[in-house]
C-alpha positions, 0 to 999 in steps of 0.5 A: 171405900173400895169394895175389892182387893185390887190386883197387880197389872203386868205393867205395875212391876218396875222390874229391878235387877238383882246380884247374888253371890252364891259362895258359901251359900246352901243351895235350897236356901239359895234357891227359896229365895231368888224363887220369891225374888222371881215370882215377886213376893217380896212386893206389896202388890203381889198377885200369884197369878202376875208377874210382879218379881224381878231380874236375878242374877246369880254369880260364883254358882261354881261355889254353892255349898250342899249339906250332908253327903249330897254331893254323892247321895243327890242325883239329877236324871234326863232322859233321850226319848229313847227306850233305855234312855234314862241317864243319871248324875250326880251332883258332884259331876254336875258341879264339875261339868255344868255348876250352872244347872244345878242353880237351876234345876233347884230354882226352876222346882220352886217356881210353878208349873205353867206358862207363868213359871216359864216366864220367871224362869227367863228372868233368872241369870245364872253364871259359874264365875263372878262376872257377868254381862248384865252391868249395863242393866245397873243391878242392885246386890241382894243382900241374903241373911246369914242362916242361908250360909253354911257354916262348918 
């Protein structure tokens, strides 16, 4: 009888390639799952401190769907590095300029922040239409449940 928990070794993980399809669907809940999707918690083998998730890729980002009056309640800040630098958007803006961060700015906050969380972060593939050029890598479609859509 093993007297420890065995932990997950880098090489243990397959690493499959995923689909998702955004359209429709909020974007925290879409975000909360293809964080567990990346950080690997699905797996039975999971070990928080392993890399042990898969590839996502998000298509249709353009088509996410927010709840209440985010749209114009919700803001996103940068800053130049500058004195006074500081600019804001909102999420309506960011929808229309660069629909693509606002899938990852969402995901990127559920992962952690260390040197592993900036290794997930590259395993997410994100794309405002609903093409994409990951066909050669054969990625599966991640089928999500029903209570991610919204429904009006």
């Amino acid at each position: 009888m093993k007297k420890y928990t065995p932990s997950a070794k880098p090489t243990q993980n397959p690493g499959r390639w995923l689909v998702v399809d955004a359209e429709g669907m909020v974007l925290g809940r879409l975000a909360s799952t293809v964080a567990a999707r990346l950080r690997g918690k699905h797996n039975p083998w999971y070990t928080p401190h392993v890399d042990c998730g898969d590839w996502v890729v998000v298509v249709n980002a353009d088509k996410v769907v927010m709840t209440g009056r985010k749209w114009d309640q919700k803001r996103y800040y940068r800053h130049s590095g500058y004195m006074g630098g500081l600019k804001e958007t909102t999420a309506r803006k960011l929808r229309d300029t660069k629909p693509e961060d606002m899938v990852r700015f969402a995901v990127k906050g559920m992962l952690p922040k260390n040197r592993l969380g900036r290794k997930l972060y590259r395993k997410l593939k994100v794309y405002a239409g609903n093409d994409h050029p990951h066909a050669s890598q054969r990625p599966e479609t991640l089928t999500i449940p029903e209570a991610a859509f919204h429904s009006k």
